[in-house]
N, C-alpha and C positions, 0 to 999 in steps of 0.2 A: 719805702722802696729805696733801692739805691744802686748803685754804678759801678761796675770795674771794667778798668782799662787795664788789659794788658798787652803784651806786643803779638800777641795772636788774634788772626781774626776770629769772628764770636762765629760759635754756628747755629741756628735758629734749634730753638726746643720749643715747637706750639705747642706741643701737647700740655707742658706744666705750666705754657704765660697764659695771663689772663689780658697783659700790656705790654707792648716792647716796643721801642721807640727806635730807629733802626738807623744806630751812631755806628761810626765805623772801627772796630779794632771794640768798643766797648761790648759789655755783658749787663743787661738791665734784670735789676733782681724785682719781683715781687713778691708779694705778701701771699702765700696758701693757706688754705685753710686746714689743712693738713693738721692734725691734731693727733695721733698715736704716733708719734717718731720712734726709730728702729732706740729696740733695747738691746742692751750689752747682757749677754749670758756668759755663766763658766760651765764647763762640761765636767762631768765625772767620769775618770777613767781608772783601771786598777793596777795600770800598765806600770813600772817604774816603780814600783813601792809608793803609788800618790796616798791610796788609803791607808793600808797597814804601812808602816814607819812612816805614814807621811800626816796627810793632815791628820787621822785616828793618833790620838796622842799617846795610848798605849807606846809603849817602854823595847815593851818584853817581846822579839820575835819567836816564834816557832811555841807563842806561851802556852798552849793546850794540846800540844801533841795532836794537831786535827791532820785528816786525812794523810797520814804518815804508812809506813809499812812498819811495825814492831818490828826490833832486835835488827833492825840495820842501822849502818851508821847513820845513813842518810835523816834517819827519824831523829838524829840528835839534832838537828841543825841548827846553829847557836849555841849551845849547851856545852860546857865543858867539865871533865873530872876538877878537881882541886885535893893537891895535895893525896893523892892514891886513894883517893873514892873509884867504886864503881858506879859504873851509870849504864840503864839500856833503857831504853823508851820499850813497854810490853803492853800486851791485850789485856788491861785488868780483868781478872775473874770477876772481879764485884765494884764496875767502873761508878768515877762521880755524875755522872748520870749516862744514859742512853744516846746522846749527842757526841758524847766525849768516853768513846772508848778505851782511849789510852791512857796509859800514867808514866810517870818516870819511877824507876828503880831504883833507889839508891842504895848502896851499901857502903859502912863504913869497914875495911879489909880488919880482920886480927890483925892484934900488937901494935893498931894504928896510935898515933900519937900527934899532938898536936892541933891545928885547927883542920880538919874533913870537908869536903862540901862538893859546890860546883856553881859552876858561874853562865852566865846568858850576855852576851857579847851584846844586846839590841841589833837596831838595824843599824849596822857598822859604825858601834860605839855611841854611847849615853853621855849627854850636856848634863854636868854637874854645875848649879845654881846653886849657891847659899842663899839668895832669896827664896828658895823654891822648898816646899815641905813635897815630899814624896811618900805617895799611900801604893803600898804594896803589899798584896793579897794573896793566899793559897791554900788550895787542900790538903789533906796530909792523912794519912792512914798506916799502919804498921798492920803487916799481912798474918802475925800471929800476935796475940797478946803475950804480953811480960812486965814484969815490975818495972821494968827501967824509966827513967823521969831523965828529961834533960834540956838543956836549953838552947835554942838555936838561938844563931845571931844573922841577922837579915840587912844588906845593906849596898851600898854601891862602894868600890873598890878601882883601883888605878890600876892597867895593864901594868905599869911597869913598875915594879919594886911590889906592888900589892899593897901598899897603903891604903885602909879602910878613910874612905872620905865623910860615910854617913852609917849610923846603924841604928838597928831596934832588936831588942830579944823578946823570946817567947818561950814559954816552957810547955815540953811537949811530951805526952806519957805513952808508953807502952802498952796501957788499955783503950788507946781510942784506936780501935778497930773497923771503926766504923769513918767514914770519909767526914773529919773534922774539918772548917776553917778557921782559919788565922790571919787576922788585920792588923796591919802595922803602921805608923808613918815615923820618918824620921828626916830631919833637915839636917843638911852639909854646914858647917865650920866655917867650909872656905867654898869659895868657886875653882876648880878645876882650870887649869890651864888649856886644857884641850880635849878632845873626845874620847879618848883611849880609854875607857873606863866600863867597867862593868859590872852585874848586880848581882849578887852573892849569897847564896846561904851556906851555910857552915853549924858544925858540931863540935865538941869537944873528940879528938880520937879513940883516945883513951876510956873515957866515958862509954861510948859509943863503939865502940870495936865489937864487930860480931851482928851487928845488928842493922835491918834491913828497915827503912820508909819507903811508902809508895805517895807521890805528890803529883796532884794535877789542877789543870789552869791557876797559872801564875797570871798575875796582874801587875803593873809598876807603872802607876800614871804620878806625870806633873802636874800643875796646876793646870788648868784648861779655861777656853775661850767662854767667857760669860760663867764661868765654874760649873758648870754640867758635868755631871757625872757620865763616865764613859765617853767621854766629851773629844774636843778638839784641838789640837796644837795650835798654841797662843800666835807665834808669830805666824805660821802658815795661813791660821783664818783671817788675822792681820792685815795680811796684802792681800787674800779675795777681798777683803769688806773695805779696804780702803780705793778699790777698783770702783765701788758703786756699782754692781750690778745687779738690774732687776731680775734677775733669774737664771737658776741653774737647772740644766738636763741632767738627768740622772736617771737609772744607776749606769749607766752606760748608752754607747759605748758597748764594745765586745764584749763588757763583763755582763751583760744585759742576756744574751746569746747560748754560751758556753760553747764549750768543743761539742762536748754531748748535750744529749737530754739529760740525761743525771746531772751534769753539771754547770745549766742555765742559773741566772740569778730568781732565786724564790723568795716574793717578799716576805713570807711565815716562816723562814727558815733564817730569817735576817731583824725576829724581832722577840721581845721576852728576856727573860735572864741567859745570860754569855753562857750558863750551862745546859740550853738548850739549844745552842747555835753549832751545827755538826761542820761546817765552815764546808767550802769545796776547792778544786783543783781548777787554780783560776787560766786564763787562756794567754799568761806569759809568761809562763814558768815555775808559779809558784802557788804555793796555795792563800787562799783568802779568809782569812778569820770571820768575817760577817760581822763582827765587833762594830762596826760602824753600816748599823742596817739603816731600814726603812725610816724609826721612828729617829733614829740620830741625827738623817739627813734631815726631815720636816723641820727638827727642833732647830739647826742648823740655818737654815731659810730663816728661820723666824727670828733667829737671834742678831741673823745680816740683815733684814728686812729684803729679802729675797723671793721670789715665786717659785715654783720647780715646775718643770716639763720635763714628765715623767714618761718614761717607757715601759709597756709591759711587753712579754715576752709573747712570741706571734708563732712559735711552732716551724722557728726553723734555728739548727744548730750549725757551728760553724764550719763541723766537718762535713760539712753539705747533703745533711738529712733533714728532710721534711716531714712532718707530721700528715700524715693521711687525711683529707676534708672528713671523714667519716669520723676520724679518731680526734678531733677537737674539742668537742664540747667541754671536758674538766678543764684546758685550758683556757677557754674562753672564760669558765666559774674563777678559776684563778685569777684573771685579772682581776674579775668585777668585784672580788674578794680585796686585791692589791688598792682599787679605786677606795670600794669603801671604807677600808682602813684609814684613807686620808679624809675622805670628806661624809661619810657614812653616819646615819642617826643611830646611836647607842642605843636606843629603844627599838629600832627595827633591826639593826645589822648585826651581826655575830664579830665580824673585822669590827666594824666601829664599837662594840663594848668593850674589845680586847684594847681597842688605841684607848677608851674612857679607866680603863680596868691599870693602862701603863700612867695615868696621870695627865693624858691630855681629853678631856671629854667631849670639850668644843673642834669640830672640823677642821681643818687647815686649809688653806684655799690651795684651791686647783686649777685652773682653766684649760690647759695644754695636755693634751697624751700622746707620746706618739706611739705606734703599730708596729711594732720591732725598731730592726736596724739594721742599716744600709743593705738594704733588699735588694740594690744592684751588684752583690757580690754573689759570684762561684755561680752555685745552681737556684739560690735563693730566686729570683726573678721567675722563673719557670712554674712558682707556686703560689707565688703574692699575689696574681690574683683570687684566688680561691679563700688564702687566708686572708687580706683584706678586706673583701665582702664579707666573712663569715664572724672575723672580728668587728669589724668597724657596723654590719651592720645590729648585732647584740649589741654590744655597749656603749653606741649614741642613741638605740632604741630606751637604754637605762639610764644613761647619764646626756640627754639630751644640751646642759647645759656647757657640755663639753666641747671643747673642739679638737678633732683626732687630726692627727699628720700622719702621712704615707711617707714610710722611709727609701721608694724605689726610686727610679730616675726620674724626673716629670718628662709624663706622659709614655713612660717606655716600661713594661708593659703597660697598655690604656687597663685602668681599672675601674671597675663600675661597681658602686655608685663612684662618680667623682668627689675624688679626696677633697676635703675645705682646705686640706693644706699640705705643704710637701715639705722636709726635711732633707736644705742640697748640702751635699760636703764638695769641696774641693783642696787639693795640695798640689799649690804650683810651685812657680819662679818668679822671685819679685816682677820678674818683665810682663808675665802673663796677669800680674795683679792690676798692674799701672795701665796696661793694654785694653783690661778688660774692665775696667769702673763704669761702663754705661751695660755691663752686662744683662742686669735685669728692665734697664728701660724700654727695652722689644717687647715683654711681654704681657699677655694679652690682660689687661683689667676684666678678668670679669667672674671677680670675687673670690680666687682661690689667691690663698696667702701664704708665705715663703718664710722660712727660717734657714738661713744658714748655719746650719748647725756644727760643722765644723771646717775652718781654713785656713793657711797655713803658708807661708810662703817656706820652704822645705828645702831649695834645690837651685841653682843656678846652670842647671843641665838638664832644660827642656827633655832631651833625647834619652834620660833615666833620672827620673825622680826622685827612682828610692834606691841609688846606687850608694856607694861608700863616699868619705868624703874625701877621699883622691878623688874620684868621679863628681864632685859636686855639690853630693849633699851638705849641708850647714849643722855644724855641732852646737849650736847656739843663733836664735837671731842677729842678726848686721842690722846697723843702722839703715844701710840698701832694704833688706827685705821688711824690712817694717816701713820706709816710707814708701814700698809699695803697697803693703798691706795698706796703709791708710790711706791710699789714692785710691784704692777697692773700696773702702768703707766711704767715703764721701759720694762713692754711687750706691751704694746700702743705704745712708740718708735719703739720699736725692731721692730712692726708691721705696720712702718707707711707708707709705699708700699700701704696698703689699708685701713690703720686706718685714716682717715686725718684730724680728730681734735676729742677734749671728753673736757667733761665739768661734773665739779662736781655739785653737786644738793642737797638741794636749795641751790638759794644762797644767800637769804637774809633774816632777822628774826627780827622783834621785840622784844623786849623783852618781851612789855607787851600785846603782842597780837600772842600766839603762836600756831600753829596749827600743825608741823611737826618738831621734833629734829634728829639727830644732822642739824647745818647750817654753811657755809661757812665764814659768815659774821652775827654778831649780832649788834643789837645797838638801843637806845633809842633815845629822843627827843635830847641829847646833846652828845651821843658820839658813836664812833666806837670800835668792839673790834672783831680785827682776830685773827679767831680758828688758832689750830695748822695745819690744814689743810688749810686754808688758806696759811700760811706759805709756807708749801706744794708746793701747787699748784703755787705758786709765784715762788719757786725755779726753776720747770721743767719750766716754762715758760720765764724767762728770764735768763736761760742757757741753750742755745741751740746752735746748729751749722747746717749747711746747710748741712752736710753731716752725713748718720750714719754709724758708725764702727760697722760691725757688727762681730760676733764671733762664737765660740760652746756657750752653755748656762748653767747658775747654774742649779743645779738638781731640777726638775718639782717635786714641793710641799714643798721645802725648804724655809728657813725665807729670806736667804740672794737673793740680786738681785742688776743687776746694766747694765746701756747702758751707751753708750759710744759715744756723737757724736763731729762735729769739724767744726768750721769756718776755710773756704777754703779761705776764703782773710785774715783773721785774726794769724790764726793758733793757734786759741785758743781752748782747745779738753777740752770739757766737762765730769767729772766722773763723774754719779750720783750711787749712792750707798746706799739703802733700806736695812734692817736690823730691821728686824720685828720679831726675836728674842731677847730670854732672857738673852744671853750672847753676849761678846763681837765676833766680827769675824775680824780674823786677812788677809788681802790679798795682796801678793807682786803683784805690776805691772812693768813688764818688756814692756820698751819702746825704746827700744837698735838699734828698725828698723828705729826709725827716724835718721835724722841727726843729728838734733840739739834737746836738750830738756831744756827748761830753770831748774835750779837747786831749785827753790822757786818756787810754784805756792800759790791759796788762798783756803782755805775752808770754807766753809758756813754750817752750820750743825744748826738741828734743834733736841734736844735729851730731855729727861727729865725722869720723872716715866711714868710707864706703862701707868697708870691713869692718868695723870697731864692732865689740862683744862686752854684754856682760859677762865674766864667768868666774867659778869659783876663785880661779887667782889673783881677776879683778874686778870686783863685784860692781864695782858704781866708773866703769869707763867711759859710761852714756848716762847722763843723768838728766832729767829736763831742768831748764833754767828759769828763773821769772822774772822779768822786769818790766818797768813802766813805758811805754809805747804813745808819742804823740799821733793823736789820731784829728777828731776834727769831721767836717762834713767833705773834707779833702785829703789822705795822704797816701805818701806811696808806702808801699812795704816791698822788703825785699828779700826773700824768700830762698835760704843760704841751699848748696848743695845738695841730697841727701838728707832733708831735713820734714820736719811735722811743727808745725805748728798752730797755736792756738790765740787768738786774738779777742780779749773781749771789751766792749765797748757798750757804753750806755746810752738807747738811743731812744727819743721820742715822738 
């Protein structure tokens, strides 16, 4: 056990001591027994381009022509002529399969001459790597047969001047009439100076004048995280997996939902070969390839050593339609279909032979499901309970060893039976974070357990949120709103008796496709850039300990805040320490009850201006620091500005 002094008086917490010795101005820590301490989650969102151009490391936007209208422009999107090709995206008569109705058209015009084709822009320009071999795939079909024989050339090309950076040829005949593929790879020379670049196929014109291909689902991946096929952008899974987090929620998030019924996320419709994946019309704008389905996320978990808390879809859609209590039962089979997929016996389950049948035959672990998603929106609430009851009570009657979360407000509507656990969101103002750190200490223990599953400091204008950012909002985390986020998370510790994991939201951004600020993680076609809260969240998650010390508590509504936990094999005791004030705060800690306390420990600290931002212009403005820290069974720290830090000390 041990002691801090700081220049605030302490205020009594009975409920967490077990001892407290009643010094004036100190805070007496003991030992809990507390043993599941709050885990760090990422969430899955589709908002921003996170999945398709983001972490799904697929190349190629708009690659399969999915949910498109034929012969408008619009179905081009990315795709351009080269060199006086025609192009129309059409209803193939005789499509590459039933999921993918579309094709592209190509024609090479009469009298053409030189090199013909057309090019695919990515999601706002492709990182050319000379370390990088790129595998690039497609169909191909000619709508009438003919002798003609010719070779294409396949490759990534520079906006500007059209300098071929990497290529591969194929030769292609006038009798496959029938929907051929074609695999390629070819490695870059050199590295590209910058993103402006695009990936190309081409004919000879001359050759090729008069004559008509039909081409569908293009492919053009990098090398990918763990080399998984269909896999995942190296630097993006990078910085999830160097966060340390025990788990991600997935698939959403609103992509979980849809506008419509037709266009909820279906986990059979998000698993098998890309050419049975009919993609849908996702709920910010764009449409969603499914390329990074069901089985990519498990794999995904497994290769971060991650959990998932998963969501199945609950029968209500965004446009504020409900499904009829009468008319649920295939939904309810759907989910338990989605469960068994993950943790299902191949012998008994039809889902679990299809996951054995894809090359994982052993189950994936599961523990968490949640019941939709945030049920406290529009008209959703008005229905949750019925579908609560009718979900929750089928599939804990199947999957008993499950624990399901209610996505509505706790306790608003009351739902019966009583959820084992709720999923809260919130999006404030750092002020509402730092205010509110003893948020969950009110409530009542008596065995329903809390996941903060998404929050957010967002807005420095209590009075609108989600206005623009003349009104407020934050284009990027501040050093401010992350050390208020972390004076909220040291009451998510303090609270992890029944807090048992929270994850910040969103958590991934495009740069150039943005629909929600601040993000946890930004980045374009070539790089990554973590916020300050990222940072953040990286610190409490990979300083932890098995044990929390818990204590009396800083005064409820103050800047300063700080938990306290400790490896019981290690005897390594974690300070973390929030400071979401404007001045420095100075605190002695007395550790006098140990036996031993080593005399040096390290600190990690992440400080800067109020305002200070990661962002694309300056990626590392906020970076956390390390250095050695005289500690002792006595010293003071002093605890800068606007600042988070991490303290750890070896103690016995």
């Amino acid at each position: 056990m041990f002691e801090v002094r700081t220049p605030s008086v302490a205020v009594e917490h009975a409920r967490l001591l077990t001892f407290m010795r009643n010094v004036a101005r100190t805070l007496t820590w003991v030992l809990s027994v507390c043993m599941t301490l709050l885990s760090h989650v990422l969430t899955s969102f589709t908002l921003q381009h996170s999945g398709d151009g983001g972490l799904y490391a697929e190349l190629l936007q708009n690659r399969a022509f999915q949910q498109v209208t034929p012969n408008t422009t619009a179905a081009l999107n990315a795709w351009s002529a080269l060199n006086g090709a025609k192009l129309a995206v059409i209803a193939d008569p005789t499509p590459v399969s039933k999921a993918l109705p579309n094709s592209l058209q190509f024609t090479v015009p009469s009298g053409s001459s030189g090199a013909v084709g057309f090019t695919n822009a990515g999601f706002w320009g492709i990182k050319v790597d000379s370390a990088w071999t790129y595998k690039a795939s497609f169909y191909y079909r000619f709508p009438a047969s003919s002798s003609f024989s010719g070779t294409l050339t396949v490759g990534l090309r520079a906006n500007n001047g059209g300098a071929t950076l990497a290529s591969a040829t194929t030769t292609i005949h006038g009798t496959a009439t029938t929907w051929t593929q074609v695999n390629l790879s070819f490695k870059p020379k050199s590295s590209a100076s910058n993103l402006a670049n695009s990936f190309f196929v081409s004919i000879d014109g001359a050759a090729a004048a008069g004559h008509t291909i039909n081409f569908a689902m293009f492919s053009l991946f990098p090398p990918t995280f763990k080399d998984r096929p269909n896999g995942m952008r190296i630097d993006i899974a990078e910085a999830l997996a160097e966060m340390g987090p025990a788990f991600f929620r997935f698939p959403g998030g609103n992509n979980l939902e849809g506008e419509t019924f037709g266009t909820r996320w279906q986990w059979n419709a998000t698993v098998g070969s890309l050419l049975d994946r009919p993609g849908r019309v996702g709920d910010w704008g764009y449409v969603n390839t499914d390329g990074l389905g069901l089985l990519e996320y498990l794999e995904f978990f497994e290769d971060v050593g991650m959990e998932p808390i998963m969501a199945v879809w609950s029968g209500y859609a965004l446009g504020g339609t409900s499904e009829p209590e009468s008319q649920l039962a295939p939904f309810i089979q759907q989910a338990k279909d989605q469960i068994n997929f993950v943790i299902g016996d191949p012998a008994t389950s039809a889902p679990a032979a299809l996951r054995a049948s894809l090359g994982h035959p052993e189950p994936f672990t599961l523990r968490f499901v949640e019941i939709g998603n945030e049920d406290f929106i529009g008209s959703a609430p008005s229905t949750y309970p019925y579908r609560w009851r009718d979900f929750f009570g089928n599939l804990s009657a199947e999957f008993p060893q499950i624990r399901f979360l209610a996505t509505s407000n706790v306790g608003s509507p009351i739902l019966s039976p009583a959820p084992p656990s709720y999923d809260v969101h919130v999006y404030q103002t750092p002020t509402w974070f730092y205010q509110n750190a003893f948020y969950y200490d009110s409530f009542q223990r008596d065995g329903t357990t809390y996941f903060e599953g998404e929050y957010a400091a967002i807005s420095t204008n209590s009075s609108n949120l989600f206005g623009t950012p003349a009104q407020g909002r934050l284009l990027w985390p501040t050093v401010a709103s992350s050390s208020g986020e972390a004076a909220f998370m040291t009451g998510l510790e303090r609270n992890s008796d029944i807090v048992f994991a929270a994850s910040y939201a969103p958590l991934l951004q495009h740069v150039n496709s943005t629909q929600w600020t601040p993000d946890l993680i930004s980045f374009d076609a070539g790089s990554v850039i973590r916020s300050t809260s990222y940072y953040t969240q990286k610190l409490f998650a990979t300083n932890v300990g098995d044990q929390y010390l818990a204590s009396t508590l800083p005064t409820s509504g103050s800047t300063l805040h700080w938990s306290i936990t400790r490896s019981s094999s290690s005897g390594e005791t974690f300070i973390k320490v929030a400071n979401a004030g404007s001045a420095t705060a100075s605190l002695t800690f007395d550790l006098s009850q140990f036996s031993t306390v080593a005399g040096t420990g390290t600190l990690q600290q992440l400080t800067g201006a109020q305002t200070a931002s990661n962002t694309p212009a300056a990626p590392n403005t906020v970076t956390p620091k390390t250095s050695s820290i005289t500690t002792g069974k006595s010293f003071t720290f002093n605890a800068p500005a606007f600042s988070v830090s991490v303290i750890t000390v070896t103690t016995h």
